[in-house]
N, C-alpha and C positions, 0 to 999 in steps of 0.2 A: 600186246607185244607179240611177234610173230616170232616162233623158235624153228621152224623149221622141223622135217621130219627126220626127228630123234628119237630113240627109245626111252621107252620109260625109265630105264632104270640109268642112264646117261643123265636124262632130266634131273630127274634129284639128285644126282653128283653137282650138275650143277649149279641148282639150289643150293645145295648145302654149302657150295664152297664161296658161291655168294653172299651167302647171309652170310657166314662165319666170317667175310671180309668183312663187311659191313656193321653187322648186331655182332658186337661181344657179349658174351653173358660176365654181366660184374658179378664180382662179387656177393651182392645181395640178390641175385638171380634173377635180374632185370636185362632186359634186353637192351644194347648203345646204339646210340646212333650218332655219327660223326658231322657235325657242322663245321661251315670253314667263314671266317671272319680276316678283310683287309683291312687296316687302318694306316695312316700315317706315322709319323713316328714321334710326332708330338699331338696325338691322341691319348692320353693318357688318360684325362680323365674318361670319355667315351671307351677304353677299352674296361676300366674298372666296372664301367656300371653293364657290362656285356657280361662279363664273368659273374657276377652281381646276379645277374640275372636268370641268367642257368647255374646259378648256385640255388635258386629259391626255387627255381623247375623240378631240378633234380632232389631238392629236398622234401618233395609232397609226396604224403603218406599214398598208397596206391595208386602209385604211378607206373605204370608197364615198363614204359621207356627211359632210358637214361642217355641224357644227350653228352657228348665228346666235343670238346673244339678244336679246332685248329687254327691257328692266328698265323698271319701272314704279315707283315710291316714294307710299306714303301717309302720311300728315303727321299725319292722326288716324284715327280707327276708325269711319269712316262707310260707311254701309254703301251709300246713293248713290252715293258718289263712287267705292266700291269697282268698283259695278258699271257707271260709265261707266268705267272704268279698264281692265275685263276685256274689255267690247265692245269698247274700242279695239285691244284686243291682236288679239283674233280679226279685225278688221278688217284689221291686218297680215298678216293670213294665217299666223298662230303654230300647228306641230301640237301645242303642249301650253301647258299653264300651272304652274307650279309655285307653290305659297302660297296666298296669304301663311297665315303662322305664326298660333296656337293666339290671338293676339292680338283674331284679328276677331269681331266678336260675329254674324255673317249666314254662311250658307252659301250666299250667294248666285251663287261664283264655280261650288260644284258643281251649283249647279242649270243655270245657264248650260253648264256645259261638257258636264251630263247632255244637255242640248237640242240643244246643235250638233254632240255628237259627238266634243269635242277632251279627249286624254287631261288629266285632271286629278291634279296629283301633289302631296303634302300629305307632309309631313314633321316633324310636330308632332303631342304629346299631344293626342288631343282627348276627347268622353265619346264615349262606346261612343252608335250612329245607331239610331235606333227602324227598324222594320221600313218602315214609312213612308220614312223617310229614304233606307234603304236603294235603294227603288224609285226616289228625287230622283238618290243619286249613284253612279249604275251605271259612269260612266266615271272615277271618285277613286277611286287609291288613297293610302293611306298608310304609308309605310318606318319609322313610327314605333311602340314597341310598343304592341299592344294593350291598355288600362286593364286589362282582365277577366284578361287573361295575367298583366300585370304583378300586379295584386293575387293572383291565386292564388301570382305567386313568393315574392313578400311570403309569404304564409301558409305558405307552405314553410319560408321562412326562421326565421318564427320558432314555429314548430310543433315544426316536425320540428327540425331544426335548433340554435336557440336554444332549443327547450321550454320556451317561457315562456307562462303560464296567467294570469299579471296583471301587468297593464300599463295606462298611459295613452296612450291618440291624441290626438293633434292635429293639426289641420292647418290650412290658411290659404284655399286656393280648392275651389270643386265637386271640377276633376279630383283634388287631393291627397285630398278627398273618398272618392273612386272608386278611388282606387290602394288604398284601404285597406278597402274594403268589403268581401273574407274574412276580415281579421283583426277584423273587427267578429263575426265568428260564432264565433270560437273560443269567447266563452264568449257570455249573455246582457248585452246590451247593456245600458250603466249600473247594473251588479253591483257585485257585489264585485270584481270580477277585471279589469270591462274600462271603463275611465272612457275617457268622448269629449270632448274639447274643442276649440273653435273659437278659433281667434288673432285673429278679428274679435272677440268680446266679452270682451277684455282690450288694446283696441288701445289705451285707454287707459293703464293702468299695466300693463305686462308683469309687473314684480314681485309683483300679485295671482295670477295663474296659478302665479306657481313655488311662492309662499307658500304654495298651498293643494295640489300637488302633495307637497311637503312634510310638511308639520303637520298635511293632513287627512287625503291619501291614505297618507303616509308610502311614496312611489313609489320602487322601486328601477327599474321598469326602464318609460323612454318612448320610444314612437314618436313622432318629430316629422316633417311633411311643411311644410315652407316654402318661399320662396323663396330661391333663393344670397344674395340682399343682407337677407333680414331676419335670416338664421340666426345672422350672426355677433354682432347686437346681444341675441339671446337668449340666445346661450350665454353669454355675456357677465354677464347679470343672473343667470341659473341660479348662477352663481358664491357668489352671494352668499347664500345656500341652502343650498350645500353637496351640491346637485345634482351636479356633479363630482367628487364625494370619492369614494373605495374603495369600489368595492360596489354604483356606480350602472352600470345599462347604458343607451346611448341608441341607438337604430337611427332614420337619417336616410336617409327616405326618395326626398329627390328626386335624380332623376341627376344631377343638376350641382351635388351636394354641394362636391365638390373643385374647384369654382371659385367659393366664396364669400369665401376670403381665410379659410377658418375657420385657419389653421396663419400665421397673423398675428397669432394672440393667445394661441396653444397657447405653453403652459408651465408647471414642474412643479407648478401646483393644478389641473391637467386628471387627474388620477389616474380616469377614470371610464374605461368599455369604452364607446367609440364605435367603431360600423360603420355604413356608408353601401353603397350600389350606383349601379353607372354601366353603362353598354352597355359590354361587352366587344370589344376591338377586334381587329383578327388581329393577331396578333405578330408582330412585324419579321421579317425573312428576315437571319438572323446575316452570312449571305454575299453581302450587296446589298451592294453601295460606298454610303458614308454620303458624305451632301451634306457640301461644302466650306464650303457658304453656306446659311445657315440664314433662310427672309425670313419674311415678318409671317404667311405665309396659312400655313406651315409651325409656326409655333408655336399659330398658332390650333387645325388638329388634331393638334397633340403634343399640348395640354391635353388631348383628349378631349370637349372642350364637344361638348355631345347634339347640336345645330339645325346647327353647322354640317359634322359628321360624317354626319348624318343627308340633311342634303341634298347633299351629296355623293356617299353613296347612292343618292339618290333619282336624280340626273343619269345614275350609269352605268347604273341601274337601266333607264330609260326610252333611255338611247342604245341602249343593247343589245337592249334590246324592239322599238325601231323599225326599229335595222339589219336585222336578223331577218324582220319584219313585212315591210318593202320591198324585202326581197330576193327573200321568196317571192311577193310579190302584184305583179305585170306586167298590164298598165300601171300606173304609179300615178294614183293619183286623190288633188289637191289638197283642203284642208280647203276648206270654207266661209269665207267673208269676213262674212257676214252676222250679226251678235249673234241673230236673232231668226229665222233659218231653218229653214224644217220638215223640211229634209233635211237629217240630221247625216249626218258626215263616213264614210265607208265606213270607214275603213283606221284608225280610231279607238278601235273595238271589239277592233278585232284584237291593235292596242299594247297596251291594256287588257289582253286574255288571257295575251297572251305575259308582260307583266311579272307576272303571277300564276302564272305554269306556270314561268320561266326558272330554271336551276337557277345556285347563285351560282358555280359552275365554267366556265359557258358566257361570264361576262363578264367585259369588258377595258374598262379597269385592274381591277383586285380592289376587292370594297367593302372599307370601312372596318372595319364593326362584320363580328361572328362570324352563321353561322347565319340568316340573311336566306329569310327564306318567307313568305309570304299567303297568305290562306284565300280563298274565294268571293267575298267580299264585297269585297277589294281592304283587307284589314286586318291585319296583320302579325302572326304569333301565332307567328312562329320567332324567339327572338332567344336572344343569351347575357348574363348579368348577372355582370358580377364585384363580390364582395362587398371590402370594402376597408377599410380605416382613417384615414379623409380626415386625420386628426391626422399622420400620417408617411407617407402615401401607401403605406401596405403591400399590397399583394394577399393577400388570407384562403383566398377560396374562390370559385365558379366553378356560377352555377346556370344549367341547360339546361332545355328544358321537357319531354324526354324522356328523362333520367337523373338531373335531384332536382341536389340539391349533393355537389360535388367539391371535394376541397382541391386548392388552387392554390399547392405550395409550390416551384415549381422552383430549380435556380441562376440561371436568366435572369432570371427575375422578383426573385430576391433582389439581385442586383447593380442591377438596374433601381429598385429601393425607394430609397427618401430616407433618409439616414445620422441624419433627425431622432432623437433619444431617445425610446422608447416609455416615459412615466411612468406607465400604467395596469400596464404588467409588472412593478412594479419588487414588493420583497418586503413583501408585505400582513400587517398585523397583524388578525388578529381580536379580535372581543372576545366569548367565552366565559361566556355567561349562566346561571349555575348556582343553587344554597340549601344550605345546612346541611343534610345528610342524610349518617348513620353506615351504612354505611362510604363513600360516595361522596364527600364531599364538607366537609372536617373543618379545625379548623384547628390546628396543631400545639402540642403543649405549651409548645414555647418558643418558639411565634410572634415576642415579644416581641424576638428574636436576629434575625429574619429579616426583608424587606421584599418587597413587592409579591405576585407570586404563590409566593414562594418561604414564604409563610407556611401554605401548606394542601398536605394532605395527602389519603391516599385515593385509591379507584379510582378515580372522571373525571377526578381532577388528572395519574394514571400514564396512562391514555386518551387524553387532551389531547396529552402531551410526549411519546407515542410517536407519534403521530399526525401532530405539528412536526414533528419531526425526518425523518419523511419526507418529510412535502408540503415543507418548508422554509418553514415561515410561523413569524411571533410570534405571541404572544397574549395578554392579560390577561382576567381576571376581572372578571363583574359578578355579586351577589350577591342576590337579589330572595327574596321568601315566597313557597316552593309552585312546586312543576310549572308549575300552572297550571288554574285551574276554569273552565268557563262558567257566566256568570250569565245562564240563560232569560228573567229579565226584561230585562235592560237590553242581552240579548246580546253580552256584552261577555266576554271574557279577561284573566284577569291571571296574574301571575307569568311563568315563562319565555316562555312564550305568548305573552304580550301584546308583551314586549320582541322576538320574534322577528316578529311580526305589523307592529310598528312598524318594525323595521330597526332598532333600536336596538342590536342584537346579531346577529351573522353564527352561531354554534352554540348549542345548548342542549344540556346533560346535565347529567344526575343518574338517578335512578330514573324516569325518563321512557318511561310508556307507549306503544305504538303504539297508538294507536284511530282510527277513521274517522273521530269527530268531532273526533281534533285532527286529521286529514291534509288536513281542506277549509280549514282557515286554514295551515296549514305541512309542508313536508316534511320523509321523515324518510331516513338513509340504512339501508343492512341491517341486522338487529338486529347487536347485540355482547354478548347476553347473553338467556337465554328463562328463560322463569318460570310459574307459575301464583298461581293464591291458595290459602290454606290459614287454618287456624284456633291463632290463639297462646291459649292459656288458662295459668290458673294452675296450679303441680304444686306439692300442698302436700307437705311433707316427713315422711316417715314420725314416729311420735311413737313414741322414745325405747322399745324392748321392756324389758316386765319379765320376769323370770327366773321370780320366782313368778307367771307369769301363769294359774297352772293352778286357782290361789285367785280369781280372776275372777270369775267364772262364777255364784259367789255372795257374795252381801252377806256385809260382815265378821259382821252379826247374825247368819246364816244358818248362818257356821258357830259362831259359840258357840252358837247356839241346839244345835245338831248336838253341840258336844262335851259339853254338856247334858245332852241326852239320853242321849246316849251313859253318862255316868256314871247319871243317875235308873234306866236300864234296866240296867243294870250292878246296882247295889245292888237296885233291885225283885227281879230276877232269884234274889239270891241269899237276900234274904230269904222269897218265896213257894217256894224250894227248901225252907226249910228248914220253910217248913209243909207242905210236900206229903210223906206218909209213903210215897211211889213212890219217892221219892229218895235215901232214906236205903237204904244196902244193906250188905251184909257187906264186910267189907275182904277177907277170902278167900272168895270163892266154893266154897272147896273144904269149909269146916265150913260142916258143915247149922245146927251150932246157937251160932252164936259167943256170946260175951259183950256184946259191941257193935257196933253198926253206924257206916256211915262215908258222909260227903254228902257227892258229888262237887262238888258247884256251889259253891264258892267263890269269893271274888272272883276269883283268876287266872284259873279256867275260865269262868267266867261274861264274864269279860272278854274273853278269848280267842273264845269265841263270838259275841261283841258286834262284835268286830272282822273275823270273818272273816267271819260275812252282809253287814257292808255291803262290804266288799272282794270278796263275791260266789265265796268258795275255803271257804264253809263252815267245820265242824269235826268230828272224830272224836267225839265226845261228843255225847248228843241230852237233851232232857227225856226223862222218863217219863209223868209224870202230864198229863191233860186241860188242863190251865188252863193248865201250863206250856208245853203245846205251845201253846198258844192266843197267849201271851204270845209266845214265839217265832215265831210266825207273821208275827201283828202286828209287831215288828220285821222279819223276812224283807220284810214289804208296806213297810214304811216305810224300807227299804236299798235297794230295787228302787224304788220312785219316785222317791226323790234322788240313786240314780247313774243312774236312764237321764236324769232331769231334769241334771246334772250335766255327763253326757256329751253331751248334744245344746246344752249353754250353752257347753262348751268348743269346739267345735266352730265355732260363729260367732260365738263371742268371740275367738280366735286368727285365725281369717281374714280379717274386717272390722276387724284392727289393720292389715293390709293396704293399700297405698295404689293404690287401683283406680278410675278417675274413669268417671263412669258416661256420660260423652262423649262418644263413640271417631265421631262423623262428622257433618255439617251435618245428617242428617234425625234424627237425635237433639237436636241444637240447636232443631228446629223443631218438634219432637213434645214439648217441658216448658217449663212456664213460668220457672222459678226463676234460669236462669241468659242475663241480658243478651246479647245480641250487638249488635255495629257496625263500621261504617268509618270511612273517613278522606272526610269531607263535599266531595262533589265532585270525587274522585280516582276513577280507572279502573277500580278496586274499586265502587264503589260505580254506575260506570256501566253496567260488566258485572251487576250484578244486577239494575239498573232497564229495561235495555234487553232481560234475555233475554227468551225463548219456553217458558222452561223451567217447570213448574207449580212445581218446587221452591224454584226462584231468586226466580219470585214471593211466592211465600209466605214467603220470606224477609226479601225486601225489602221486603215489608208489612207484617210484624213489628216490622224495623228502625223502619223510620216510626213505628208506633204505641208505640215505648216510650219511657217517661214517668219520670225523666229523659231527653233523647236521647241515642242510643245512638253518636251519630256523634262524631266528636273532630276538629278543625283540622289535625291533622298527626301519623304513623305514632306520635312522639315519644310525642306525647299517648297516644295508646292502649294504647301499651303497658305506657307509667304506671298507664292504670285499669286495666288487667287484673291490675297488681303491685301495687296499693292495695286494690281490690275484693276480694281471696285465695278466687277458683272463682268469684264472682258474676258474671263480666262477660269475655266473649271477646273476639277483635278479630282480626276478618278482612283480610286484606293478604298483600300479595304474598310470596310464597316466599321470594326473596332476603332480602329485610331482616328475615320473621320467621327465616331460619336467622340470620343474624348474630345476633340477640338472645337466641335459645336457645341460641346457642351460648355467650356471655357474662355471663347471666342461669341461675342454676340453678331457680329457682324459677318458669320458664318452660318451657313443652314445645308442639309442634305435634302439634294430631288429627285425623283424618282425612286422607282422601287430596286429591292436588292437584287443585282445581277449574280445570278451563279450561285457556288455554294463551296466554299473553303473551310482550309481548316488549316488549324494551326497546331504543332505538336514539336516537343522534341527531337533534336536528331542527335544520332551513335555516328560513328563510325559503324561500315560495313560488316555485320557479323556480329558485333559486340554483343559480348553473355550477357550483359545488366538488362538489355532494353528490357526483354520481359518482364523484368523488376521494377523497374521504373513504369512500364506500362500498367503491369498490376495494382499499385499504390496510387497512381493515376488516376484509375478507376476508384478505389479508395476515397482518394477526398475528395471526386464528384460527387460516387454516394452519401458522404459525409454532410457536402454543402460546402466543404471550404473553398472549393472554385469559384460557387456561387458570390461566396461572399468578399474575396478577394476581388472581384471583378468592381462589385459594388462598393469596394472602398475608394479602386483607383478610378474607376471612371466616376461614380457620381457624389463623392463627400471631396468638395470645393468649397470653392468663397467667392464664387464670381456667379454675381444676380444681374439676369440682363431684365431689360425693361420690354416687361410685355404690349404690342401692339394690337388694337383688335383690329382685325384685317375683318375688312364684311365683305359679303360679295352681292350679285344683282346692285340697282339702286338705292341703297340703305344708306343713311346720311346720319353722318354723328352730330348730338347736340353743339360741340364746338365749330363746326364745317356751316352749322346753322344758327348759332348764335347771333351774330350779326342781326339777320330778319326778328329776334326775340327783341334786340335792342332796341333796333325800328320801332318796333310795336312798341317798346316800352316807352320810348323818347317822346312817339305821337302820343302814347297817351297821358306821359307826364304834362306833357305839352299844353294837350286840352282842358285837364283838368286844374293847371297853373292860372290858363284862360278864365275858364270857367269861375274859379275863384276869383279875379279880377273883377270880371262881369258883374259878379253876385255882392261883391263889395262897392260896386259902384252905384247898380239896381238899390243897395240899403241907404247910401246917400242920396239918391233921387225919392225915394219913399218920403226918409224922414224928411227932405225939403218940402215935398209936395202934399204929409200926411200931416206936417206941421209938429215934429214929435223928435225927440235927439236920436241920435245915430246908434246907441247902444237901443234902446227900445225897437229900433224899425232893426236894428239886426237880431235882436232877440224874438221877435218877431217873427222873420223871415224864414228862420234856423228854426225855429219850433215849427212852422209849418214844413217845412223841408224835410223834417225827419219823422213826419207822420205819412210813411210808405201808403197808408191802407185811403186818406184821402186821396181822391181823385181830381176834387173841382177846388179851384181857388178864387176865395171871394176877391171882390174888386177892393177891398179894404181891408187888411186884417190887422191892422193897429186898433188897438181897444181905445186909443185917448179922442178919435175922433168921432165923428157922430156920422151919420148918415147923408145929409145935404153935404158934410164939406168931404163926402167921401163922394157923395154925385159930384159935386166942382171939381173935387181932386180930379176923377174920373172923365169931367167935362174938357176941362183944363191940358188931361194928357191927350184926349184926342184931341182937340185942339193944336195942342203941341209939334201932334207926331203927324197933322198934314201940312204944318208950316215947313216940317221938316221935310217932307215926300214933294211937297212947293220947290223946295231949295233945290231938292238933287235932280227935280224934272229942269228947272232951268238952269 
């Protein structure tokens, strides 16, 4: 400060007459110092804990200074009056001013105190000062948090923290405004996720606001910023709403939550999660002697009230700045007295810095609140906020601005908690929004025995009650059509969807997809089950094998036609032998000149030949003559084209009885026309084809579209119906799980190809919901357990439906029945022969014993013992023992004889 050239001994005149204005010497021979304080005039409490305050300053043992107040009171919020109110203090010769509170609409005191120099101390929310301002109020600080601070803790809170993505704000003034301003970014403002509203344009009927919080937003979770006296008439109408019911969160943002009287009307239909924040204050010292006497300014900061803790702060704040200040700075130099002087106060600046630099260990008594720091600008951006439960005064948690949130669960703090009942803990029933879907979700045969949820059955009914049993929660059923679809036009959700979207229902399951586009309206927790898609078609049933299938090959005409011929060629045969004079030949070869000749072609031989060309094994016997061979030929060419013809018709007549579906994978589906394919209209199936990248998925899915019937069905049910009514005309693509359950219980149903894609099925919350983690966690739980495992194994594969296995062969491999028939062949000729044969042999033992002269039992016993001596080779010309030798020559003589009377006959 510049005095101008004056003498020294002027100088200290006017020293002295300074200080003496300003430093009294009290009584205890301490030096005063005068502060000057504005408040309103229903401040009261804020002015007790002021006096309060410099009552504990001035009472510290070796203390230099003794501070003086001066209190000022303003009646209304003028900003005139304000500022002859502040000139008068500085006319006192005040080294500071404290106030007045967030009340005044002028900041006219810091301009003033910017000009003269005198510390100004402010202890109330205000909005964050434009850079401008900044430059007006170089000597104000404020002990109050910083809006910009507080709102980032806010965004901590319920970010990170609460992980809540949709929500309503409200609030009632600018600053509540401004506290809220990051949590305005979490998503795009007036979204889906983040509605704003103002308590000025519902100040008429409050109950409009809750109503459409309600019924329009269907809001689980609101931030409200009001004042302590309006809070408790809103909560109050929210009642009536249902706003307070299970499942609602509300975070209340102003500090001074816990002194609105909100726990004046808490009782058991408060069931909702309220948490609130207040400034954290230091915790009591266990081992201080607790006051006897308890008076008004003592309960005022037990409550914790912000203004008057705050300026109680603000007091030691600035006592300590000053003691400091004036210890190091000799001489002192008195403020200004002048409102309007151009020379602000030297020692002004200096209090200023120290209260910004002073660390809160360096001062006496301790402040109030935790963590007390300022930034440059004289703006408080160090504090601590405890989160709480204004409903039972519980302590939760514990935000700092450089370590995020801390849980705050000590023993001190527990014993210190209000013994009120927490009704929001008590044990929550869900309601469980599920649909008819086999095996999830069924209702039991004898329903009719049973009541409430005990009537259904199925895997999410076993999911559900395993899931209870650990969280410890109830639950009932709600029962809706469908997962759930989006309708592009109207944008809109229904089935479980819609109901979890509304709040109408706290889980969802059934066969419920994970996709992106339901995860932006709800959450889901881990899967509990993974999946793909696949293809259900029809498996028709093999058709019945014939035995004689080996007659197939050609029309029944084809073979009379065949045995037809077979005889016409037969008789031709034997009659053009017997014109051809090639064919007639000697019966002995050995006379040159016999008596008569003998035609081998008779019908037996001629037959015989007939039979072994087409059977392709020939015969010992040939034509002789040209024509005959010719004829022969001709037949040869006509045996060789109806058995290789024969044999190439047996061949894909016995395989194509085969049940082979020409199917086998989705690019076979999409490379023929003849056989339908579809989904389930609107379901996850159908959104994975429409949404892939894939050419194949395309091409599929634009197939699906273009066919005429549509290909699409309402629900898996339906589908699987037309794939079991259509029989092979009509596929039907859907998820893995629910098509094994149906093949599995269905024979006439099979899956082809391989698994498309990769899903997954899980839980879904409503958006934000606190449990999922819970539920997700326990999830995990009885995977590792196996009870997933095993529930899956109940519902899909312990049945009572045994289908009948087919052995499908491939290449040419031919089953014993497909070939039985030719076994029969075989078996018939050879019964046949050997029926023959015994005839023969019975007749050969009648011609013996006539011609051996010996009865018939003899010449058969006989016969039969030579017969079954294998290791003989030669057979005598007699083997009856009653005859002798000569009548076995005559016998002998007599058959030859016999058998050329007979070769006589058949020549002529």
């Amino acid at each position: 400060m510049h005095f101008g050239p004056v003498s020294t001994y002027a100088f200290i005149i006017i020293i002295i007459a300074f200080f003496e204005a300003t430093f009294a010497i009290g009584g205890d021979g301490r030096n005063e110092i005068t502060v000057g304080a504005i408040f309103y005039e229903n401040e009261k409490d804020i002015e007790l804990s002021f006096d309060q305050a410099f009552r504990e300053v001035n009472n510290l043992k070796f203390a230099e200074l003794r501070f003086v107040t001066i209190k000022r009171f303003m009646p209304t919020n003028d900003s005139f009056l304000l500022q002859q109110i502040t000139c008068e203090l500085i006319s006192n010769g005040v080294a500071a001013i404290f106030g007045p509170s967030s009340k005044a609409a002028s900041d006219i005191v810091a301009q003033i105190a910017n000009t003269t120099g005198i510390p100004h101390i402010e202890y109330d929310l205000k909005l964050e000062a434009t850079r401008q301002e900044h430059l007006n109020h170089q000597m104000s600080v404020n002990v109050a948090p910083s809006l910009s601070v507080l709102s980032r803790a806010y965004y901590e809170i319920i970010k990170t923290n609460y992980e809540w993505r949709t929500f309503t704000l409200i609030y009632e003034t600018p600053e509540g405004l401004a506290r809220l301003q990051d949590l305005m970014n979490i998503q795009a403002l007036n979204s889906d996720y983040v509605k704003l509203r103002n308590l000025a344009d519902y100040a008429e009927d409050y109950r409009i606001l809750w109503k459409e919080a309600d019924e329009t937003f269907h809001e689980q979770r609101i931030i409200l910023d009001c004042e302590p006296k309006t809070l408790k008439e809103l909560l109050k109408i929210s009642m009536d709403f249902k706003l307070q019911g299970p499942f609602r969160n509300w975070f209340l943002t102003h500090l001074d939550t816990h002194s609105s009287g909100l726990r004046d009307i808490y009782n058991e239909d408060f069931k909702a999660n309220i948490t609130s924040v207040r400034m954290k204050t230091v915790d009591p010292n266990p081992f201080e002697r607790k006051k006897t006497r308890i008076t008004m300014v003592d309960q005022i900061l037990g409550n914790q009230t912000m203004l008057p803790i705050l300026i109680f702060d603000a007091v030691v704040l600035f006592a300590s700045a000053a003691r400091n200040v004036m210890a190091a700075m000799q001489p002192f130099h008195p403020p200004n007295r002048h409102c309007g002087s151009s020379a602000p106060w030297m020692l002004g600046p200096f209090i200023v810095n120290e209260m910004k630099t002073i660390s809160e260990d360096d001062v006496e008594p301790p402040f109030k609140t935790e963590n007390m720091k300022l930034n440059e600008n004289g703006q408080r951006t160090h504090f601590n906020l405890e989160i709480y439960k204004p409903t039972v005064n519980e302590p939760m948690m514990i935000w700092t601005p450089d370590n995020g949130i801390k849980t705050r669960r000590t023993s001190l703090e527990l014993d210190s908690a209000d013994s009120t009942q927490d009704f929001s803990e008590q044990r929550r029933v869900y309601t469980v929004v599920t649909h008819y879907e086999e095996p999830y979700f069924m209702m039991k045969e004898d329903h009719e025995n049973f009541r409430g949820r005990d009537k259904y059955e199925g895997y999410a009914v076993d999911l559900i009650r395993k899931l209870s049993e650990q969280m410890e929660f109830d639950y009932e059923f709600m029962i809706v059509n469908g997962n759930g679809k989006y309708n592009p036009e109207t944008k809109q959700w229904d089935g479980i969807i819609r109901k979890l979207i509304d709040h109408h229902a706290q889980i969802g399951v059934c066969d419920l997809t994970i996709t992106q586009l339901r995860r932006s309206v709800v959450d889901f927790t881990v899967p509990f089950m993974q999946l793909g898609i696949s293809i259900l078609h029809y498996k028709s049933p093999p058709e019945p094998k014939n035995q004689f299938a080996f007659l197939e090959p050609f029309a029944k005409e084809v073979w009379i036609y065949m045995i037809f011929a077979q005889l016409v060629m037969t008789l031709a045969f034997v009659f053009i032998a017997r014109l051809s004079h090639r064919e007639w030949l000697p019966p002995n070869p050995a006379i040159q000149d016999p008596d008569e000749l003998e035609n081998i072609w008779n019908v037996n031989n001629s037959t015989w030949l007939m039979v072994g060309s087409i059977m392709q094994q020939g015969c010992d016997i040939l034509p002789r003559g040209p024509h005959m061979r010719i004829l022969t030929g001709m037949w040869w060419f006509f045996a060789l084209m109806m058995l290789s013809t024969y044999t190439a018709n047996l061949a894909a007549f016995l395989t194509s009885n085969k049940w082979q579906s020409s199917i086998t994978s989705l690019q076979d589906l999409i490379d023929q026309d003849e056989v339908h394919y579809g989904s389930m209209r609107g379901g996850s199936t159908s959104m994975f084809f429409s949404e892939s990248n894939e050419t194949d998925y395309q091409r599929a899915w634009n197939q699906m579209k273009d066919f005429n019937p549509s290909a699409f069905t309402s629900t898996n049910k339906e589908g699987v119906a037309r794939v079991r009514k259509e029989g092979g005309k009509y596929a039907f693509l859907m998820e893995t799980t629910s098509l094994t359950y149906n093949v599995e219980r269905n024979c006439d149903l099979t899956q082809i190809g391989e698994q498309i894609g990769e899903k997954h099925y899980g839980l879904a919350v409503p958006l934000g919901a606190d449990y999922r983690t819970n539920l997700s966690v326990h999830i995990l739980q009885l995977s590792e357990k196996g009870e997933l495992y095993k529930m899956k194994n109940k519902w899909w594969k312990k049945h009572n439906v045994t289908c009948d296995t087919f052995h499908e062969v491939d290449g040419d491999e031919l089953s014993i029945i497909e070939l039985g028939g030719v076994f029969l062949v075989l078996a018939g000729g050879v019964l046949t022969g050997v029926i023959l044969g015994i005839f023969e042999f019975l007749w050969n033992v009648q011609n013996v014993a006539v011609e051996e002269r010996v009865t018939p039992w003899q010449a058969l016993k006989a016969e039969l013992a030579f017969a079954l001596k294998f290791w003989v080779r030669k057979k005598p010309m007699r083997i009856s023992s009653s005859s002798d030798k000569s009548s076995s020559r005559r016998s002998s003589g007599s058959r030859r004889s016999s058998k050329e009377k007979t070769r006589s006959k058949t020549i002529s």
